[in-house]
C-alpha positions in Angstrom: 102.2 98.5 110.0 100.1 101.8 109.3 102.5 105.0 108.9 105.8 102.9 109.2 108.8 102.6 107.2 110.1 99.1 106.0 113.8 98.7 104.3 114.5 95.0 102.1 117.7 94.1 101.6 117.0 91.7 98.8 118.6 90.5 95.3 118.2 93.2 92.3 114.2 93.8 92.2 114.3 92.2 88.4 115.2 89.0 89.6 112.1 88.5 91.6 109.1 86.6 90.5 106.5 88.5 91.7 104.4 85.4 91.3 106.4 83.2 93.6 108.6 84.9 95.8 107.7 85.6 99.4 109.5 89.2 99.9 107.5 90.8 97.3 104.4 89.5 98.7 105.6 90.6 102.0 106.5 94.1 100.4 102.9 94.1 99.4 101.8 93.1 103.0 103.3 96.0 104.4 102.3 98.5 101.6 98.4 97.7 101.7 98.5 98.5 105.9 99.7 101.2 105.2 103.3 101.1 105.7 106.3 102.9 103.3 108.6 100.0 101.6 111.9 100.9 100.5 114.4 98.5 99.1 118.7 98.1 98.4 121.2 95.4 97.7 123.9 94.4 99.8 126.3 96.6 97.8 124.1 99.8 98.9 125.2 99.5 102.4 127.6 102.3 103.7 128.9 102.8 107.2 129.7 106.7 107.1 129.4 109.5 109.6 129.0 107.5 112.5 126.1 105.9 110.9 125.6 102.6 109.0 123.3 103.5 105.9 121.8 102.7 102.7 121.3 104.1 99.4 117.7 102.9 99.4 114.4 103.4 96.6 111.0 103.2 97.8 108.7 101.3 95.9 105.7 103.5 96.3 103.2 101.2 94.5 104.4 97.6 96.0 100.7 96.7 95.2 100.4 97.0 91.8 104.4 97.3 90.3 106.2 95.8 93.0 109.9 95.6 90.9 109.5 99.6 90.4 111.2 101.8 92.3 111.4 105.4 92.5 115.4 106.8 92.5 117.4 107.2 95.8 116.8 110.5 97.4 120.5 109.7 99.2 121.8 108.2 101.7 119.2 106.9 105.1 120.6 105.8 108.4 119.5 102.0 109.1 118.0 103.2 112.6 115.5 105.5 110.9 113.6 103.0 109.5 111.1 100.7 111.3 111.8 97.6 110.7 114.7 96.7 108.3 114.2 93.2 106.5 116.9 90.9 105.6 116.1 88.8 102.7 118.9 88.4 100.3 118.9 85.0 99.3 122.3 82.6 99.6 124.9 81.6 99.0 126.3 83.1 102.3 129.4 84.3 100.8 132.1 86.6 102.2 130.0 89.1 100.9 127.0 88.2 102.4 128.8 87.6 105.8 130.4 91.6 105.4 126.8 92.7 104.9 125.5 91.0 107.9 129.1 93.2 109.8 127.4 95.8 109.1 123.6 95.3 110.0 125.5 93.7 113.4 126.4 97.7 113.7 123.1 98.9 112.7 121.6 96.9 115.2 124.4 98.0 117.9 122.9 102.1 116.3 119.3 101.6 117.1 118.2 99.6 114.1 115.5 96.7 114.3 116.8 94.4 111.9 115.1 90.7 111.2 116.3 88.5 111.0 119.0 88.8 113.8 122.0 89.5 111.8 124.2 88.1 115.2 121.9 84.8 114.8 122.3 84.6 110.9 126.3 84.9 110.9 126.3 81.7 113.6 123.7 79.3 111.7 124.8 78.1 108.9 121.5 76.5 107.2 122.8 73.0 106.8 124.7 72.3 110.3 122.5 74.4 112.4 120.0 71.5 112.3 122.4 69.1 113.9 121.2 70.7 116.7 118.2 68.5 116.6 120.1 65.2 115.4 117.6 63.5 116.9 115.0 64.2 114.1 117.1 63.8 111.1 118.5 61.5 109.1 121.5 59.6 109.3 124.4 62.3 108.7 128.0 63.2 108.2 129.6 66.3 107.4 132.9 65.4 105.8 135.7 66.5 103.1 137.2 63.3 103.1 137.5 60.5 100.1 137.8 57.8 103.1 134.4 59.3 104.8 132.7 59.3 102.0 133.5 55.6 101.1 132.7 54.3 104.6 129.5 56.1 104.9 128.3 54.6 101.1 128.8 50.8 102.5 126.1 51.7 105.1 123.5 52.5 103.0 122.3 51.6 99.0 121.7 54.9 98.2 122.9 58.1 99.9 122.9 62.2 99.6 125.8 64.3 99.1 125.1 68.2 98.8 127.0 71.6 99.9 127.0 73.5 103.2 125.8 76.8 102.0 123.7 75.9 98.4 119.7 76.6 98.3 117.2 75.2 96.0 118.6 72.4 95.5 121.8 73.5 93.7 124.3 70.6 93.6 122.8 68.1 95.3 123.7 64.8 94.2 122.1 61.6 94.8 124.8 58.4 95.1 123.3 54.9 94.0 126.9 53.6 93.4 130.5 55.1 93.8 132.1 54.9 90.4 135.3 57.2 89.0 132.6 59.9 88.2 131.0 60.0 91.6 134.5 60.1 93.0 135.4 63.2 91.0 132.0 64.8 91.4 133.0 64.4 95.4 136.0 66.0 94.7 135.3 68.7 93.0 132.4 69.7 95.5 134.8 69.6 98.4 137.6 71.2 96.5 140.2 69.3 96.2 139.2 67.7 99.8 139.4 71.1 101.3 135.2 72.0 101.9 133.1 70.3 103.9 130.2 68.8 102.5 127.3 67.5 104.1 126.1 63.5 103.1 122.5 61.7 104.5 120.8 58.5 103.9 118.7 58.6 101.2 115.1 59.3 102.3 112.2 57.8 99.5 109.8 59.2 101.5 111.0 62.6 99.2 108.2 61.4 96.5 105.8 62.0 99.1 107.1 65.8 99.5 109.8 68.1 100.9 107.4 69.5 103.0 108.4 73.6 103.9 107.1 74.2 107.4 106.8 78.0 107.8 108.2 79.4 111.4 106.8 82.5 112.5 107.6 84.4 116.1 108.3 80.9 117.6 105.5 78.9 116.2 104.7 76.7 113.3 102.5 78.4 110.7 99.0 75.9 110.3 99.8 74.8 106.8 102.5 73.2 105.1 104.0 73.3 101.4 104.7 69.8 100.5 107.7 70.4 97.5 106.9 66.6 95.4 109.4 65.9 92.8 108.7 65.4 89.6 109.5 63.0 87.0 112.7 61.0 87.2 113.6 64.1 89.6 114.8 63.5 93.2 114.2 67.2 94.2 111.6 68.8 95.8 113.0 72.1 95.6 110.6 74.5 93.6 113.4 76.1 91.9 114.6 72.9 90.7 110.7 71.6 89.1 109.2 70.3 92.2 105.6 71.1 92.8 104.0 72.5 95.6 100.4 71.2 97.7 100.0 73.2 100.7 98.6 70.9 103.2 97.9 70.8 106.9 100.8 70.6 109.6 100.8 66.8 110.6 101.4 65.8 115.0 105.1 65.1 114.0 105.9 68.6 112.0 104.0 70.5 114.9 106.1 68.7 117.8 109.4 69.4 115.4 108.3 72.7 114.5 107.5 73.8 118.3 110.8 72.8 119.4 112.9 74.5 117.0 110.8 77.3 117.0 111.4 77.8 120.7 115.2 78.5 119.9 114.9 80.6 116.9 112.9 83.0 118.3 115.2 83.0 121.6 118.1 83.5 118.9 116.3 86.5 116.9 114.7 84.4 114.2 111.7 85.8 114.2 110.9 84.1 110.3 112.2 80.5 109.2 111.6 77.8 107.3 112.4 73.9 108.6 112.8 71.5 105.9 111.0 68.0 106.6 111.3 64.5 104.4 108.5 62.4 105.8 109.4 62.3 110.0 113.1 63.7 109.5 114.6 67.1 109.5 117.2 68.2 107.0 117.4 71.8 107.3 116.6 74.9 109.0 116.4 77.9 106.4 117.0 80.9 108.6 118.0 83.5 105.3 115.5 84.2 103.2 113.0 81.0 103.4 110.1 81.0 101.2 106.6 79.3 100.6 104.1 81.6 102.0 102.7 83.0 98.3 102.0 79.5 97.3 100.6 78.5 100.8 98.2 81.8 100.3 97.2 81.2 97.2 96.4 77.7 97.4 94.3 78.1 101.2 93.9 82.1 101.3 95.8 81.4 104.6 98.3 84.0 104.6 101.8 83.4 106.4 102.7 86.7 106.0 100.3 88.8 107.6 100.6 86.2 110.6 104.2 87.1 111.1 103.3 91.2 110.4 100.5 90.9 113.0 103.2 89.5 115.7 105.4 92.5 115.3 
């Protein structure tokens, strides 16, 4: 990455922890091989002259103060950059889906944007995994009172959460379908309008969400095992789960391979799969995380795996 220039299209730089989250450390990646990092929001894009372009800051000392940047010098075409990064985090909003219209166009211009914006306006992060059915849960994507009802009396306890959430926002967790539940069901699907998805409870959650790391095509060697905590039945590390890196097991390297075969024919180049004991339950193709707390826990770095395949 020596002598290159790198753009991140990420949430505002404040409301990364540069603790925890994944972009910074691959900001930091990038800067200590030598490479320039710049950085905008969505809302910086322009299409203008011919030219899709941003109204980007470098970060000149991602190292040390990676949430300071220096101010915009103007306006820079997409295609001059190196590599552009897209790592703004969901929900994948109308917004979202107009910024991804216009990296479409940078990428038509010359620009080498990752992850494919083409492949990220097709997978949504939820339904894309039916793809591999095989591996998951039992599972229905519904909006329907009836649906919901039916697929309760199959099972004791069972999932409910939204199509385009992260970090466990609104998931809910069904041991009985009172008036509450009903309205909770309704409320999530709006008025019986949004599709939801809903899965068979898994217990082997307590065990850990594990975060399986996908990098050019091919599982990363270790795993972050998100275990809930408490009376908690979410992994999730935004919502209080705790993370173990541990090694890939036979089953997430066979799952892992396979998948990993069509994201990176697809222009995924970076992804995260979602595992509950042997099942699959998502395919995080946005802006998946993981690879600080792998790093830190087994000096295994995920990051400069996927900068070395470039």
């Amino acid at each position: 990455m020596n002598n290159t220039t790198s753009l991140f299209i990420t949430d505002p730089l404040h409301d990364l922890n540069p603790k925890k989250d994944t972009t910074i450390l691959w900001m930091q990646e990038i800067s200590a091989q030598g490479g320039q990092v710049f950085q905008c929001e969505m809302s910086d894009l322009i299409y203008s002259d011919g030219l899709t372009q941003a109204m980007s800051c470098e970060i000149p000392n991602a190292l040390s103060q990676p949430q300071t940047a220096n101010a915009s010098d103007g306006l820079i075409p997409l295609n001059e950059f190196n590599f552009v990064f897209m790592r703004k985090d969901p929900p994948v909003d109308e917004n979202y889906m107009n910024a991804l219209h216009l990296l479409s166009q940078a990428k038509h211009e010359g620009a080498k944007v990752m992850n494919d914006p083409d492949a990220l306006k097709i997978f949504n992060e939820k339904v894309f995994a039916l793809r591999f059915s095989q591996w998951m849960p039992d599972t229905q994507v519904i909006c329907r009172e009836d649906d919901l009802l039916n697929f309760k009396n199959k099972y004791q306890t069972i999932i409910l959460k939204p199509l385009d959430g992260m970090g466990g926002e609104s998931i809910y967790k069904f041991e009985e379908i009172t008036a509450e539940h009903l309205k909770i069901f309704k409320d999530l699907t709006n008025n019986y309008q949004t599709m939801v998805m809903v899965q068979n409870f898994l217990p082997e959650i307590y065990e850990g969400d594990y975060r399986i790391l996908i990098i050019n095509g091919k599982p990363f060697p270790m795993t972050l095992a998100r275990i809930p905590q408490g009376n908690n039945f979410k992994g999730n590390l935004a919502a209080g789960g705790k993370g173990e890196a541990r090694p890939l097991n036979p089953k997430q390297q066979e799952v892992g391979e396979a998948i990993g075969d069509l994201l990176l024919a697809e222009g995924i180049t970076f992804a995260g799969i979602d595992m509950i004991g042997d099942f699959l339950t998502e395919i995080n193709v946005t802006s998946p995380t993981g690879a600080r707390e792998i790093l830190e826990q087994t000096q295994q770095n995920p990051i400069q795996a996927l900068l070395e395949s470039f």
